[in-house]
ChimeraX commands (.cxc) that place a marker at each C-alpha (Angstrom):
marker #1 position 142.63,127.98,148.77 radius 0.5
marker #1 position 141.44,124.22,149.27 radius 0.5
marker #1 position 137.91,125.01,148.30 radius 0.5
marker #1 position 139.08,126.96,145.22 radius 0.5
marker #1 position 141.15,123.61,144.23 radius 0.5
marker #1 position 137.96,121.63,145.10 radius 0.5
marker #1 position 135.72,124.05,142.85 radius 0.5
marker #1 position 138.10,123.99,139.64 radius 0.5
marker #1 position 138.35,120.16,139.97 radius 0.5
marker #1 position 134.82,119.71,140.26 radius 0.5
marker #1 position 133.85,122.12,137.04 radius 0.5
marker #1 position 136.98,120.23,135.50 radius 0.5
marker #1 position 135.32,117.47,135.80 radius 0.5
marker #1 position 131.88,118.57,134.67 radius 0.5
marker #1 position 133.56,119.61,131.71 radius 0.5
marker #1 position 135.36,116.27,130.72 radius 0.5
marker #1 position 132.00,114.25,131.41 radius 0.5
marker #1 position 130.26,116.56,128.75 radius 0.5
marker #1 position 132.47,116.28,126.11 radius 0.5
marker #1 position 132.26,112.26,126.38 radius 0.5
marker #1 position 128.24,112.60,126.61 radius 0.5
marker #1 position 128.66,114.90,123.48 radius 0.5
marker #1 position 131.25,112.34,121.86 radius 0.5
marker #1 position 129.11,109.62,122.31 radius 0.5
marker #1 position 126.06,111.02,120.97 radius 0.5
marker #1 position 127.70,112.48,117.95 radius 0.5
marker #1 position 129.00,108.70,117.29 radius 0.5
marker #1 position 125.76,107.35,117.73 radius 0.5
marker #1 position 124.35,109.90,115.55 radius 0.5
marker #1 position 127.03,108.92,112.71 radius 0.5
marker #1 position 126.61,105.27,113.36 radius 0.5
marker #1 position 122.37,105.93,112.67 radius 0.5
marker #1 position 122.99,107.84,109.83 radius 0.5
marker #1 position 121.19,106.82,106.53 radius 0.5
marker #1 position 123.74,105.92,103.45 radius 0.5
marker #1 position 123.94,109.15,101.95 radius 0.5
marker #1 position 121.86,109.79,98.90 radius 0.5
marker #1 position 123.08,110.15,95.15 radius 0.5
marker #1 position 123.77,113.27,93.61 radius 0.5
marker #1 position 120.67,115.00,92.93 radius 0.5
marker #1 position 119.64,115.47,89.05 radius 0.5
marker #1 position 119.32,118.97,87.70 radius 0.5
marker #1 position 120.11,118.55,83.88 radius 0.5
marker #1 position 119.87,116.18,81.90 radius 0.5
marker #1 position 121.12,115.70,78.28 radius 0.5
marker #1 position 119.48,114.48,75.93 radius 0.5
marker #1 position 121.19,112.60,72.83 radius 0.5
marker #1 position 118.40,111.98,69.92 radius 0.5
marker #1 position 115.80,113.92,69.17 radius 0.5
marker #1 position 113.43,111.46,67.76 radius 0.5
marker #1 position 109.74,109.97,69.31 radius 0.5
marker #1 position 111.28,108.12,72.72 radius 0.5
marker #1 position 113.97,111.55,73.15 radius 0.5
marker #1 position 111.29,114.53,72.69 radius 0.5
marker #1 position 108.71,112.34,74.67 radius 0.5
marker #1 position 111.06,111.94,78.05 radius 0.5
marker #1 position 112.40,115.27,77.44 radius 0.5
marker #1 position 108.89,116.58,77.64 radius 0.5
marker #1 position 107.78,114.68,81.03 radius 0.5
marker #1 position 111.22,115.47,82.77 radius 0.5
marker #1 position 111.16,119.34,81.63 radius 0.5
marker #1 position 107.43,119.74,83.02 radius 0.5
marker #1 position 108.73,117.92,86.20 radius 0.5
marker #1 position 111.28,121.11,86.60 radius 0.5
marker #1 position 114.51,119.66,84.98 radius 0.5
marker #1 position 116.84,121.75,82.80 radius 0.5
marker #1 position 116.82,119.88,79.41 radius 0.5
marker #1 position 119.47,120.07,76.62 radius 0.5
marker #1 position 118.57,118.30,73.27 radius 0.5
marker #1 position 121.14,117.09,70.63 radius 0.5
marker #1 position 121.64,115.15,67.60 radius 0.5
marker #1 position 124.21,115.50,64.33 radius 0.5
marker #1 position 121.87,118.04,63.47 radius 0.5
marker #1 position 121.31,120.52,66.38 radius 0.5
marker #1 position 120.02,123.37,63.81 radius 0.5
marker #1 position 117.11,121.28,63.18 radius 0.5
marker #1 position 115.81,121.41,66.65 radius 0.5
marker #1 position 114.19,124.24,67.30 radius 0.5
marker #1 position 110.51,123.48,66.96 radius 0.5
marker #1 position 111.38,120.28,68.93 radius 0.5
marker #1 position 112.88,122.55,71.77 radius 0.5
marker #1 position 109.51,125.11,71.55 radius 0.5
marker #1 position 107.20,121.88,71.52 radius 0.5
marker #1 position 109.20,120.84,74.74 radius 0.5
marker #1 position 108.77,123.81,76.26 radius 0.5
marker #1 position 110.32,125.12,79.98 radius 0.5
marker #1 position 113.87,126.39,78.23 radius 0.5
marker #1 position 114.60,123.02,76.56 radius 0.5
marker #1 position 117.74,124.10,75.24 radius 0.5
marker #1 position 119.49,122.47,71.70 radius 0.5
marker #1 position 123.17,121.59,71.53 radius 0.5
marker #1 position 126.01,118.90,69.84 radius 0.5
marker #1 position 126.20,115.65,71.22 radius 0.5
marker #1 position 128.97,116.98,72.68 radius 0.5
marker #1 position 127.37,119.94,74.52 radius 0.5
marker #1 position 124.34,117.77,75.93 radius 0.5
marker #1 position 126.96,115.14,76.96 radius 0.5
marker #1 position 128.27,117.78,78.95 radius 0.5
marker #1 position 125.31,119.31,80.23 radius 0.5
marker #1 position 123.74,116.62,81.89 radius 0.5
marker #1 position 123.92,115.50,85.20 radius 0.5
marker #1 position 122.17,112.51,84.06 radius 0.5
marker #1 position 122.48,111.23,80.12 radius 0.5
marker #1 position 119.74,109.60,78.19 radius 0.5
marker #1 position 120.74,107.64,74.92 radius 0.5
marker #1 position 117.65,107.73,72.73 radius 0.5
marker #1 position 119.56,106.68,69.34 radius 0.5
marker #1 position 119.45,103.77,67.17 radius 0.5
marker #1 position 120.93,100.75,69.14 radius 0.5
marker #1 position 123.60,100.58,66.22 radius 0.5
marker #1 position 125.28,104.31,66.89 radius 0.5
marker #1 position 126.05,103.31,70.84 radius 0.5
marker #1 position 129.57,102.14,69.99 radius 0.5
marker #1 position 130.48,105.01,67.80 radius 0.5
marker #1 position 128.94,107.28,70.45 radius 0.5
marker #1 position 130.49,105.66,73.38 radius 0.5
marker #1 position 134.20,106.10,72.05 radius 0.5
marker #1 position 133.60,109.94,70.47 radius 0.5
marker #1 position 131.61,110.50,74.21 radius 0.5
marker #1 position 133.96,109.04,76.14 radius 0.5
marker #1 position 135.09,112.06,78.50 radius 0.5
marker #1 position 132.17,113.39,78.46 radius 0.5
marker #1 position 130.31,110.54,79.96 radius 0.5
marker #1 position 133.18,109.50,82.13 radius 0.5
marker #1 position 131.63,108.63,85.35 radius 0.5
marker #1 position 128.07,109.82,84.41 radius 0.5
marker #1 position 124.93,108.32,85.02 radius 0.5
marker #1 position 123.76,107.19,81.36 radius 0.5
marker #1 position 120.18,105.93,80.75 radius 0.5
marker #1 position 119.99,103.80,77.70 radius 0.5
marker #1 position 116.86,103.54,76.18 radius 0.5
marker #1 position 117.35,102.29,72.84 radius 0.5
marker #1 position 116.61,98.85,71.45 radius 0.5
marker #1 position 118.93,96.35,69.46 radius 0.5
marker #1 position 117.20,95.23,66.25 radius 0.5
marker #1 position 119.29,93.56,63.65 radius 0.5
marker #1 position 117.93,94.35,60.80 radius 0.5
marker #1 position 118.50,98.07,61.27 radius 0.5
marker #1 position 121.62,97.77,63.83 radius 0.5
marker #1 position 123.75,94.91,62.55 radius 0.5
marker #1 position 126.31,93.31,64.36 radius 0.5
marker #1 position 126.14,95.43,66.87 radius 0.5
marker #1 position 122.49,94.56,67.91 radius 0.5
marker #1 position 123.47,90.85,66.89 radius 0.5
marker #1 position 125.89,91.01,69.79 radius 0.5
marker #1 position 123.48,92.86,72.29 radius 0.5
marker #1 position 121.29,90.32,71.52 radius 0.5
marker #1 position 123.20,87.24,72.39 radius 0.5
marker #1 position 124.83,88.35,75.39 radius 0.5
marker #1 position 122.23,90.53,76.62 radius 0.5
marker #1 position 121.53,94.02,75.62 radius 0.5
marker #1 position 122.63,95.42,79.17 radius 0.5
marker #1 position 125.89,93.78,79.23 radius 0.5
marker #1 position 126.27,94.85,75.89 radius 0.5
marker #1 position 125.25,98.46,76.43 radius 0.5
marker #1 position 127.76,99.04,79.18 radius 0.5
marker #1 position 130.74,97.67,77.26 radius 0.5
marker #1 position 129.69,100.30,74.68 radius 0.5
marker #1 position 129.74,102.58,77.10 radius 0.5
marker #1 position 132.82,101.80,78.76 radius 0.5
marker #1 position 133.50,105.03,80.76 radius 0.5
marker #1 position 129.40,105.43,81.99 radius 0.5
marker #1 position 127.35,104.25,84.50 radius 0.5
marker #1 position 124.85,102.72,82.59 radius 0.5
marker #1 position 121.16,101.85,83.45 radius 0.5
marker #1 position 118.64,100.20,81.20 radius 0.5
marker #1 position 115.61,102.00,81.45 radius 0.5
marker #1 position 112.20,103.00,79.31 radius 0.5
marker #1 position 112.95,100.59,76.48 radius 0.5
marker #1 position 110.15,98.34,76.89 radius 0.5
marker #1 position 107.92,100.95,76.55 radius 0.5
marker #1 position 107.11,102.25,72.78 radius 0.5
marker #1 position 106.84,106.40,73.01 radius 0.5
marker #1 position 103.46,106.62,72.44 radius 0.5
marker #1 position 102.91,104.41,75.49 radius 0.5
marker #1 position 105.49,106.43,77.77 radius 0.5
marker #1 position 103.49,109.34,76.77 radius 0.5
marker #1 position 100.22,108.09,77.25 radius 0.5
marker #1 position 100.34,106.08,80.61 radius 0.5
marker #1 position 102.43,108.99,82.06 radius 0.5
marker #1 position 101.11,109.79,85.44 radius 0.5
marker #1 position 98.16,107.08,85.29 radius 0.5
marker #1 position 96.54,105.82,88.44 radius 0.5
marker #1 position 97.64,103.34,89.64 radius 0.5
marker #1 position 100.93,104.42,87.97 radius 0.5
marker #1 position 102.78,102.01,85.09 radius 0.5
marker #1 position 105.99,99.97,86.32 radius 0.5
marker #1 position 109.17,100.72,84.16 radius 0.5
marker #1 position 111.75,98.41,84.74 radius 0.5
marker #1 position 115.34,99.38,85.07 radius 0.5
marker #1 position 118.97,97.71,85.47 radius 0.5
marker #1 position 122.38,98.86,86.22 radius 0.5
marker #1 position 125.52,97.61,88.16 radius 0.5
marker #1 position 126.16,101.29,89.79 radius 0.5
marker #1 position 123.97,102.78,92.99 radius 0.5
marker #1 position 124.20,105.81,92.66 radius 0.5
marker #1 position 123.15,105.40,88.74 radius 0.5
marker #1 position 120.35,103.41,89.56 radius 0.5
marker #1 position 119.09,105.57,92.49 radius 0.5
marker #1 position 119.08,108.51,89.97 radius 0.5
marker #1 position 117.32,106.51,87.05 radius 0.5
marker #1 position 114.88,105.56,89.58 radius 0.5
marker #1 position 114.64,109.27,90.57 radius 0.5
marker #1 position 113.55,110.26,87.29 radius 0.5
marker #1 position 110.92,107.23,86.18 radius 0.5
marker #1 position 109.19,108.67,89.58 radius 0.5
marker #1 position 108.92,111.97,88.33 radius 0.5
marker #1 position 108.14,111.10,84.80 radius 0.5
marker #1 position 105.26,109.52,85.99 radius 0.5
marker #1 position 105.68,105.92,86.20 radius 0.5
marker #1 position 106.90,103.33,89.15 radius 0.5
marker #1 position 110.53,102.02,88.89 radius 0.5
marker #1 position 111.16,98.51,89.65 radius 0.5
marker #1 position 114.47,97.25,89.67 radius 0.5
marker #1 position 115.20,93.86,88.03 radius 0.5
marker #1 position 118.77,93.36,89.15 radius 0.5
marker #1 position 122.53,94.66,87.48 radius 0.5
marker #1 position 123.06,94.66,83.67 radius 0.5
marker #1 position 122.38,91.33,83.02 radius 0.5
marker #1 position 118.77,91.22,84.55 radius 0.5
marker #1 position 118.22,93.50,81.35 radius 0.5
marker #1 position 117.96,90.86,79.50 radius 0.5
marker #1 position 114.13,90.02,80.80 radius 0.5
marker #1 position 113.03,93.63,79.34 radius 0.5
marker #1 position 114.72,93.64,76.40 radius 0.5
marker #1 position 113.25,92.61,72.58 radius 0.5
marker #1 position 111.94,89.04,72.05 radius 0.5
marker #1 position 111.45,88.91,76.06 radius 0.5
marker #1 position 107.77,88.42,77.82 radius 0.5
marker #1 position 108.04,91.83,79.20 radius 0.5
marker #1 position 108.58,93.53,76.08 radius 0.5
marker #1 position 106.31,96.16,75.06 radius 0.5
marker #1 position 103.80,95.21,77.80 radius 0.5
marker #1 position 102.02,98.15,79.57 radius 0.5
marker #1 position 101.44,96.87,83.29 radius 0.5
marker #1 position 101.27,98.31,86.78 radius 0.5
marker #1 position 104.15,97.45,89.28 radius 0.5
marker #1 position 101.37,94.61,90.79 radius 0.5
marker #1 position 101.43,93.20,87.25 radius 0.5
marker #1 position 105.15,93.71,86.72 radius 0.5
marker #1 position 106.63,92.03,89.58 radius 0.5
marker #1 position 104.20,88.81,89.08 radius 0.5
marker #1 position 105.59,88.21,85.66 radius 0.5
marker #1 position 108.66,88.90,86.86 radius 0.5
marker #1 position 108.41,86.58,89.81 radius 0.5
marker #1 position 106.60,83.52,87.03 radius 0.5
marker #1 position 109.48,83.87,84.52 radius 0.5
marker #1 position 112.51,83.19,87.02 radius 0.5
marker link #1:1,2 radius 0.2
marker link #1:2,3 radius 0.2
marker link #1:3,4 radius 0.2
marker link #1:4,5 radius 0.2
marker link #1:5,6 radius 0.2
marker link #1:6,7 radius 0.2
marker link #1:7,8 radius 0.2
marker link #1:8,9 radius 0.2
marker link #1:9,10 radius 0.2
marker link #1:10,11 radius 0.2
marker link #1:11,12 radius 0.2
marker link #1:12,13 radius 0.2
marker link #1:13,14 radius 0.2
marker link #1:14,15 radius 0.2
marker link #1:15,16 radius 0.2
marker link #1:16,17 radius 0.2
marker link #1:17,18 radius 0.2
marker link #1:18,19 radius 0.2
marker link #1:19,20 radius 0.2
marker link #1:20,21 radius 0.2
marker link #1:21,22 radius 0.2
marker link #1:22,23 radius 0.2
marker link #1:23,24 radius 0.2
marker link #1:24,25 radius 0.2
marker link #1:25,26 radius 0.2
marker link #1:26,27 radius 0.2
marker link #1:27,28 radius 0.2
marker link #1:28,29 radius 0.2
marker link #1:29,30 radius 0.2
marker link #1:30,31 radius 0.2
marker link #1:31,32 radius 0.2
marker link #1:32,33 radius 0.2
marker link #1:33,34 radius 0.2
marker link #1:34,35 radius 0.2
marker link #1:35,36 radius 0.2
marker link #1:36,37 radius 0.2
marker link #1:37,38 radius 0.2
marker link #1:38,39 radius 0.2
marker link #1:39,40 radius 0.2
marker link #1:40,41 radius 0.2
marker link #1:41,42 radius 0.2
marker link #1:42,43 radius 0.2
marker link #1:43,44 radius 0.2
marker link #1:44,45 radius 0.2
marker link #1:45,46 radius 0.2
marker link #1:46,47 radius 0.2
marker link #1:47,48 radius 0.2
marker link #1:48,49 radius 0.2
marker link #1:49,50 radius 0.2
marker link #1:50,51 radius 0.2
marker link #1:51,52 radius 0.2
marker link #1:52,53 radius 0.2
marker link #1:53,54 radius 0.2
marker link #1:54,55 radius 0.2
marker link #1:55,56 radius 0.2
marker link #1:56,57 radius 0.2
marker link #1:57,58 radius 0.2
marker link #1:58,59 radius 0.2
marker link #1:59,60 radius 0.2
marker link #1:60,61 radius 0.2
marker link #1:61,62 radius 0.2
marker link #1:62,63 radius 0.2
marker link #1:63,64 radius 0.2
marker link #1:64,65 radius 0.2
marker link #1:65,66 radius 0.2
marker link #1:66,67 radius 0.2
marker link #1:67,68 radius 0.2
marker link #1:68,69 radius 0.2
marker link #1:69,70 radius 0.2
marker link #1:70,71 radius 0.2
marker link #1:71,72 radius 0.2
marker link #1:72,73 radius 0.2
marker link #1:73,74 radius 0.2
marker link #1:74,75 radius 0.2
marker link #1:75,76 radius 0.2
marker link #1:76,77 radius 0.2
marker link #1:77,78 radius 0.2
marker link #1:78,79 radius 0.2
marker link #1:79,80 radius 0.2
marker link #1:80,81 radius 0.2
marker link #1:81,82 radius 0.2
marker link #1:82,83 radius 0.2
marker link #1:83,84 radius 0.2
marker link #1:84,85 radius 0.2
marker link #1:85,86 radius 0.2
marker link #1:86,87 radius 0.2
marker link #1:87,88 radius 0.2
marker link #1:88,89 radius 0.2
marker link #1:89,90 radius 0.2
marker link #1:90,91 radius 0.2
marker link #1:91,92 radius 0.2
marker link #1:92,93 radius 0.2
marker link #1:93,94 radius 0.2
marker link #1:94,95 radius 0.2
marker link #1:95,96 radius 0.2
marker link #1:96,97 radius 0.2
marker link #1:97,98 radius 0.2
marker link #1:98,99 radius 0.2
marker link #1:99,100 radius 0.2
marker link #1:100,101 radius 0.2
marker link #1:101,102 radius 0.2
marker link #1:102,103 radius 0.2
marker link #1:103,104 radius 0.2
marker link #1:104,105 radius 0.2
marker link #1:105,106 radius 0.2
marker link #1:106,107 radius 0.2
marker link #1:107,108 radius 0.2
marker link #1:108,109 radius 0.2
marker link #1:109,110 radius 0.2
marker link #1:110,111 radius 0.2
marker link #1:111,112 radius 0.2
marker link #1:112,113 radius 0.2
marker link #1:113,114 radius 0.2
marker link #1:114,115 radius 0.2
marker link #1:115,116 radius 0.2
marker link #1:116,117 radius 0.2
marker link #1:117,118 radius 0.2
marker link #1:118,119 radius 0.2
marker link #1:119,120 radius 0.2
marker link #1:120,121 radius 0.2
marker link #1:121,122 radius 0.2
marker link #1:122,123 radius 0.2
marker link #1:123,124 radius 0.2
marker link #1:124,125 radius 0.2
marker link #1:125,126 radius 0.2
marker link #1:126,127 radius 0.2
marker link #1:127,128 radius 0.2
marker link #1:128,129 radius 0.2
marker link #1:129,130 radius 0.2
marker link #1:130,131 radius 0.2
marker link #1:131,132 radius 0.2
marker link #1:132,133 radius 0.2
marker link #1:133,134 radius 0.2
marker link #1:134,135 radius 0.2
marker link #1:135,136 radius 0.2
marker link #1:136,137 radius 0.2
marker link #1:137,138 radius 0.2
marker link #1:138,139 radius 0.2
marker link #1:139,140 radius 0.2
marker link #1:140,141 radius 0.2
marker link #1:141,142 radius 0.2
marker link #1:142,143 radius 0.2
marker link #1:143,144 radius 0.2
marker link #1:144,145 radius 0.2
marker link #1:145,146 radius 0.2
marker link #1:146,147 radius 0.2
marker link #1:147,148 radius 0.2
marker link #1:148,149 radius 0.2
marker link #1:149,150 radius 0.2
marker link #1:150,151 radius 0.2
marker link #1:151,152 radius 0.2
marker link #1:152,153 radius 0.2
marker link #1:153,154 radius 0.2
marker link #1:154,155 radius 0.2
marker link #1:155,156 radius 0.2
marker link #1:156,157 radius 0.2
marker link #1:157,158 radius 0.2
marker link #1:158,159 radius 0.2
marker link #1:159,160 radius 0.2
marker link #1:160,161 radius 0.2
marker link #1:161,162 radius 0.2
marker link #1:162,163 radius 0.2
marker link #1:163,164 radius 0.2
marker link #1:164,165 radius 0.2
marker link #1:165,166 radius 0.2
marker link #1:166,167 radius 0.2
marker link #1:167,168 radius 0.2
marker link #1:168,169 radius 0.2
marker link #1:169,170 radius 0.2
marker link #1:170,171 radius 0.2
marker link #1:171,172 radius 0.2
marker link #1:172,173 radius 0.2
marker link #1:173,174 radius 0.2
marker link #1:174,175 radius 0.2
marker link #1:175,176 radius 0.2
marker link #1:176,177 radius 0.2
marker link #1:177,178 radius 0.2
marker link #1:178,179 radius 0.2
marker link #1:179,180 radius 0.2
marker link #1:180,181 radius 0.2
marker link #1:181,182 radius 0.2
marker link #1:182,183 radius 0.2
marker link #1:183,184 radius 0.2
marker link #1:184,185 radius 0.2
marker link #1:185,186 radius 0.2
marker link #1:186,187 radius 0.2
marker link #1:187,188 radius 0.2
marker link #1:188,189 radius 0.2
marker link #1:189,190 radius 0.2
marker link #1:190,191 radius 0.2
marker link #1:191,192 radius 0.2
marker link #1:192,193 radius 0.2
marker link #1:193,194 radius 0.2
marker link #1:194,195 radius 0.2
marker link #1:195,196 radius 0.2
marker link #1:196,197 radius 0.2
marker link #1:197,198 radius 0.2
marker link #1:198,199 radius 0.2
marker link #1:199,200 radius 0.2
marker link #1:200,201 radius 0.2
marker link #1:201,202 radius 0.2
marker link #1:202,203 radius 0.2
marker link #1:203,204 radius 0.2
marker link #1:204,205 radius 0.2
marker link #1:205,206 radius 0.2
marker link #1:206,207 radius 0.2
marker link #1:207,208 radius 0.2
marker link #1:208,209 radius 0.2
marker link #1:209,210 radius 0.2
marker link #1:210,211 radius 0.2
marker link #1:211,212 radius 0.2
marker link #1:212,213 radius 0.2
marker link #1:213,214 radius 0.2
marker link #1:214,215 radius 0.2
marker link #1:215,216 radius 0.2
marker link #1:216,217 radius 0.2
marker link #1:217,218 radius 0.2
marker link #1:218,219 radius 0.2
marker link #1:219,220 radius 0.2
marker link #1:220,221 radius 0.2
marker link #1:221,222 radius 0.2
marker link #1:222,223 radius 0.2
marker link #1:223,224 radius 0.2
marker link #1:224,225 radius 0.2
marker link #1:225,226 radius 0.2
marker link #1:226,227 radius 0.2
marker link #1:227,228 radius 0.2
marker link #1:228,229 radius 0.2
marker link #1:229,230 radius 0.2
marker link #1:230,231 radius 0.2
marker link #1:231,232 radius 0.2
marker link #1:232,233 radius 0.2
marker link #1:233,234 radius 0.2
marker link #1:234,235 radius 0.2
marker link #1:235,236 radius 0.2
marker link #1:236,237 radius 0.2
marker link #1:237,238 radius 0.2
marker link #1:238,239 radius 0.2
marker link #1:239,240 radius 0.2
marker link #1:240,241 radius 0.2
marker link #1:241,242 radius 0.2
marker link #1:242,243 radius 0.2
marker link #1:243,244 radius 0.2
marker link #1:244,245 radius 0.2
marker link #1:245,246 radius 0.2
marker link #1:246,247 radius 0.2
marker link #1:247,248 radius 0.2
view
């Protein structure tokens, strides 16, 4: 009997000391763990079907992505959708709003507020990549305000309910479409207050071809926007971060 107590004791004991070996590793295991990464991007909607739309449509749908095109005329975009190729699929504003996992605003600066308050559950929460450009004499007010307190700042109050990231408007569309995939790749910078928003803009410059460098939240915008030393300048991320670094 006294070695039977002595053998379940012992095994007892055994049994305690590996569940705190096991609870300790699992902790230290949790405490190493990376930050865990952002949603990954499957679809992406598209709203505007003009030169800068069709020519990021075209890079992310032969990178894999599921594409939906839109504008106020969705029956008009058929040839657009064959020329895109891989499914590109055409829809409302609405629709694409809906289908993406990531949004890309490729409109006239001036339509953003309209846009943000007809959009505004649709986009609630959403990643939205805002590629369009303020210029007053086509946008108004509206691009009068981007202007003067920064086009990022302005963006995201025009887009109240999105995350959103500046990104591929310093580029014209015939540049994004030429210097895709160059070696040594072309820097796109990009801005946004959210992580996870910038982690999946950053996400899909990579596999559009180009290297993302991050200037900073909404305001940093301001240094890639129209009027700016940046503007419209086709440079590698060497190139990029100098003039970055000289005009601080």
């Amino acid at each position: 009997m006294f070695l039977k107590k002595l053998t379940f004791r012992t095994q007892h004991l055994a049994y305690m000391a590996s569940l705190l070996v096991t609870s300790l590793i699992c902790s230290q295991g949790a405490m190493a763990a990376p930050p865990s990464a952002a949603p990954s991007v499957h679809n992406i909607g598209i709203i505007g079907a003009g030169n800068m739309g069709e020519t990021l449509g075209k890079l992310w749908a032969d990178a894999g992505y599921h594409i939906m095109i839109s504008s106020r005329h969705p029956e008009r975009l058929g040839s657009t959708a064959n020329d895109m190729g891989h499914g590109t699929q055409v829809g409302t504003i609405q629709q694409a709003s809906q289908f993406g996992d990531v949004v890309v605003m490729a409109v006239p600066y001036g339509a953003l507020p309209q846009l943000g308050h007809v959009l505004s559950r649709q986009l609630a929460g959403k990643t939205v990549i805002d590629v369009s450009n303020p210029y007053p004499g086509r946008d108004g007010a509206t691009a009068a305000k981007a202007l003067s307190i920064g086009s990022g700042k302005a963006s995201g109050q025009y887009l109240p309910s999105a995350h959103v990231v500046r990104a591929f408007n310093s580029l014209a569309a015939t540049a994004i479409a030429s210097n895709a995939h160059q070696t040594p790749p072309i820097a796109i910078p990009y801005a946004g207050n959210n992580p996870t928003a910038l982690q999946q803009a950053s996400e899909l410059i990579e596999r559009a071809g180009f290297t993302p460098v991050k200037t900073g939240n909404l305001a940093t915008a301001t240094r890639f926007q129209p009027g700016s030393s940046l503007f419209l300048q086709v440079l590698d991320e060497k190139a990029l971060r100098a003039q970055l670094a000289n005009s601080r």
